[in-house]
C-alpha positions in Angstrom: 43.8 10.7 77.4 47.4 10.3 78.2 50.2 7.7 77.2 52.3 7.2 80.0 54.4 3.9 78.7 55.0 2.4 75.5 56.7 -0.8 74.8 56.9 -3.5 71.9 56.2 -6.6 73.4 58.1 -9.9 72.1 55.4 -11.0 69.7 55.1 -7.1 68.2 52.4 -5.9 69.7 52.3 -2.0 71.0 51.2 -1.8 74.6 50.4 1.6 76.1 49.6 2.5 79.7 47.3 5.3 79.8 45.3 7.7 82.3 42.0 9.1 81.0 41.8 12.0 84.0 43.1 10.0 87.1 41.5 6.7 85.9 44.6 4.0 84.3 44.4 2.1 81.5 46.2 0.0 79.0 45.8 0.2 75.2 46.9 -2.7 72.9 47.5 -2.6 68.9 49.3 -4.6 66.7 50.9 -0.9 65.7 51.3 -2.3 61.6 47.6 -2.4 60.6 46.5 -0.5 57.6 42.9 -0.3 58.1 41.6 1.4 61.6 40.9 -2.2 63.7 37.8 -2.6 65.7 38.2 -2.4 70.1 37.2 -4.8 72.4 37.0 -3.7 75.6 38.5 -6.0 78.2 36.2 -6.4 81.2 37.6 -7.7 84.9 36.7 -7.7 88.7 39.4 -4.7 89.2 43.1 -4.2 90.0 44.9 -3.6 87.3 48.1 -4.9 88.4 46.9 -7.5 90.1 45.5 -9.0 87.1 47.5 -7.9 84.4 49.1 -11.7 83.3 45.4 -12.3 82.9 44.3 -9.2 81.1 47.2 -8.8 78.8 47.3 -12.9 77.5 43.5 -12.2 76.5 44.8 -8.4 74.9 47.5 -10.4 72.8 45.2 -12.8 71.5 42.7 -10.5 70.2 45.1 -8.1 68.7 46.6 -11.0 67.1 43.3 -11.5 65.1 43.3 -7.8 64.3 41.4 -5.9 66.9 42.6 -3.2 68.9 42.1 -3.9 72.8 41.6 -1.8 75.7 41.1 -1.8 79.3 40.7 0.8 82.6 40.7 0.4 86.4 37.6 0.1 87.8 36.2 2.8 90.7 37.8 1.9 94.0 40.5 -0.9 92.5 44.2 -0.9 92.2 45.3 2.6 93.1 42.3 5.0 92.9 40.6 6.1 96.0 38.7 3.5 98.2 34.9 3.3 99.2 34.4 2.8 102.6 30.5 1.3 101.7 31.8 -0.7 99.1 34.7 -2.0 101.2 32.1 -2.7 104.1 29.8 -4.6 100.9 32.6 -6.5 100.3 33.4 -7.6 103.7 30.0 -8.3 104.6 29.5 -10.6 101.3 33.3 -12.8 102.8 31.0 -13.2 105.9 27.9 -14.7 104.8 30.1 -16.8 102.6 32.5 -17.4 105.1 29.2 -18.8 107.3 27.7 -20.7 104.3 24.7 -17.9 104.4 23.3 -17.0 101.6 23.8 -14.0 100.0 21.3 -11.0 100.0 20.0 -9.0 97.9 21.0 -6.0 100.0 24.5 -7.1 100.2 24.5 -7.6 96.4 22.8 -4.2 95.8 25.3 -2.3 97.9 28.4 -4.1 96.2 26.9 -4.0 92.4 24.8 -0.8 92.1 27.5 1.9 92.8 30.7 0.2 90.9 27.8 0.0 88.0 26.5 3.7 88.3 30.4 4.9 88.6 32.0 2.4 86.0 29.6 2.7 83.0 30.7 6.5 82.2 34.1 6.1 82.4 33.8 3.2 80.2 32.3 5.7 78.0 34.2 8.3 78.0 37.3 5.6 77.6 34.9 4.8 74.0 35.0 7.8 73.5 38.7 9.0 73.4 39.9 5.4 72.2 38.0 5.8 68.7 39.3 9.2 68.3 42.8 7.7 68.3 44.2 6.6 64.5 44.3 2.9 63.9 41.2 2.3 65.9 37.6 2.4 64.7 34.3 1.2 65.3 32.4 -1.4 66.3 33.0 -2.0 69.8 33.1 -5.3 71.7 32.7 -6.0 75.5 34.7 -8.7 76.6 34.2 -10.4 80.1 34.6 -8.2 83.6 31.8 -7.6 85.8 28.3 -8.8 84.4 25.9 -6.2 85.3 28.9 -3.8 84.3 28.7 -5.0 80.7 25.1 -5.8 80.9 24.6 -2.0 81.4 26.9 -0.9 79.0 25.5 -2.9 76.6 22.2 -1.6 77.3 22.6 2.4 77.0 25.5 2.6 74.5 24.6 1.8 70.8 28.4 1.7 70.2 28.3 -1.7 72.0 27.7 -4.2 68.9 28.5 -7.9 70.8 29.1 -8.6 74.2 30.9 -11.5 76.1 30.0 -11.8 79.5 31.6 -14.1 82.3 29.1 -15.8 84.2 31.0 -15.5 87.5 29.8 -12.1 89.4 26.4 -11.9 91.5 23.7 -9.8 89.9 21.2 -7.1 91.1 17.8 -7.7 90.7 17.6 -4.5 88.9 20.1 -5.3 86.6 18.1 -8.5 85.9 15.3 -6.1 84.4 17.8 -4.0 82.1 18.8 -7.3 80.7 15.4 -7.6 78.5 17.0 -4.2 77.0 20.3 -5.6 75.5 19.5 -7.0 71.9 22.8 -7.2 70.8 24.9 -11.2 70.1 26.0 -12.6 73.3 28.2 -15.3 74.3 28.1 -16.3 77.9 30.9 -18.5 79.7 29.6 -20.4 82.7 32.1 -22.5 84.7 29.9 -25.5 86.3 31.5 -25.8 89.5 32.4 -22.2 89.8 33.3 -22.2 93.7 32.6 -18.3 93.7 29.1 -18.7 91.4 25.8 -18.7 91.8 24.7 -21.6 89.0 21.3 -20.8 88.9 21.5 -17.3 89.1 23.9 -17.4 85.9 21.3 -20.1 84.0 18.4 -17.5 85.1 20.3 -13.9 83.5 21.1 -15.7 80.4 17.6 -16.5 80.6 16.4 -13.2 80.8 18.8 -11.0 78.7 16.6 -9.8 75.4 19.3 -10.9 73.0 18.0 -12.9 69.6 21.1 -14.1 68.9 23.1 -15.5 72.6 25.2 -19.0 73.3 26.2 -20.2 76.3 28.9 -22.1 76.8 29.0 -24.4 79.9 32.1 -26.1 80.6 32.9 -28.3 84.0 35.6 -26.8 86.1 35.9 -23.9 88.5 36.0 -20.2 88.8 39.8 -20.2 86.7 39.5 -23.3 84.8 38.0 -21.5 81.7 39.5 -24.1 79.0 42.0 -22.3 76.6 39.7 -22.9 73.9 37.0 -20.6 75.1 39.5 -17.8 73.7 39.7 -19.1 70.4 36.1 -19.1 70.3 35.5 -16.0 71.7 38.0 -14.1 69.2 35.4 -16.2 66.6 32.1 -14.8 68.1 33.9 -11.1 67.9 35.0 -11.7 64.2 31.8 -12.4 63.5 30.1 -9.2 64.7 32.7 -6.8 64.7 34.4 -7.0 61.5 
């Protein structure tokens, strides 16, 4: 891992762009604790840039309740190298969406299954040289992102002690049977009237993850209208678990 920027933002906190090998990132920390703070990772759909407003107003907030937050690109987002299949995946899902089709379980395989088999190492090895760093220790938190992304995380990296996933990202069947394998507390966000969500298939994989302790919160609205309160409540859930 290595810092590229650092600057104090207005309310204190120490943001840090990163690269960990030629992946980007961004580290937040309040910079003044004395004890090492637990991470939350902070999940999204990819582009760092793109979605930085976004991804730094949900930073702030947790580092504000004394957690350490962290984020990288994804494969094939922002600037990294392209994929032409997942770039033809992603054209092909506009399409059928574009028509009013629905949408395949091919077309969701081929735009799922290789972010999730390139994304969960380097969210690994990001773990990995985040808790080496001072000021940050264990337990980790997943916050948001892709679904199945954190849904596999969750599912092969005991690090991973509560996840909160955004019901807003179409699922592989296969990922549907790894969900019976996460045990850890869950909180799950579903937008009703998501315009870019598959309702049932949302109600269905909260249905099926293997968690004894999960919540889902439902609130009216689409894909952006998550209420402001949902952040509150999820810096709550990750109190609870993580500290």
């Amino acid at each position: 891992m290595r810092f590229t920027t650092e600057r104090r933002l207005d309310d204190g906190i120490l943001e840090r762009e990163f690269t960990l090998g030629d992946i980007p990132g961004i580290l937040w920390t309040s910079g003044s604790a004395s004890t090492p703070a637990p991470l939350i990772l902070i999940g999204h759909q990819g582009g760092l840039q793109t979605m930085y407003p976004r991804l730094a107003g949900r930073a702030r907030h947790s580092v504000a309740e004394g957690f350490a937050a962290a984020t990288i690109e994804l494969p094939w987002s922002g600037d990294r190298p392209r994929s032409a299949d997942a770039d033809q995946a992603r054209a092909d899902l506009r399409r059928v969406l574009a028509a009013g089709e629905p949408v395949s379980e091919d077309i969701i395989d081929r735009l799922v299954l290789p972010l999730v088999e390139a994304a969960v190492p380097e969210w690994q090895a990001a773990i990995d040289a985040l808790l080496a760093l001072p000021g940050i220790g264990g337990p980790v938190g997943y916050s948001g992102g892709v679904s199945s992304l954190g849904i596999r995380l969750a599912a092969v990296d005991p690090r991973i002690s509560a996840a909160l996933l955004f019901a807003g990202s179409y699922v592989p069947r296969a990922i549907f049977e790894e969900a019976g394998q996460v045990t850890i507390p869950l909180l799950m966000l579903l937008q009703w009237d998501d315009e870019n969500n598959d309702r049932q298939m949302a109600l269905d994989l909260y249905d099926a993850l293997g968690c004894t302790e999960k919540t889902l919160h439902a609130n009216l609205g689409g894909h952006t209208g998550v209420p402001a309160f949902e952040g509150e409540d999820a810096v709550r859930f990750f109190a609870r678990h993580l500290r």
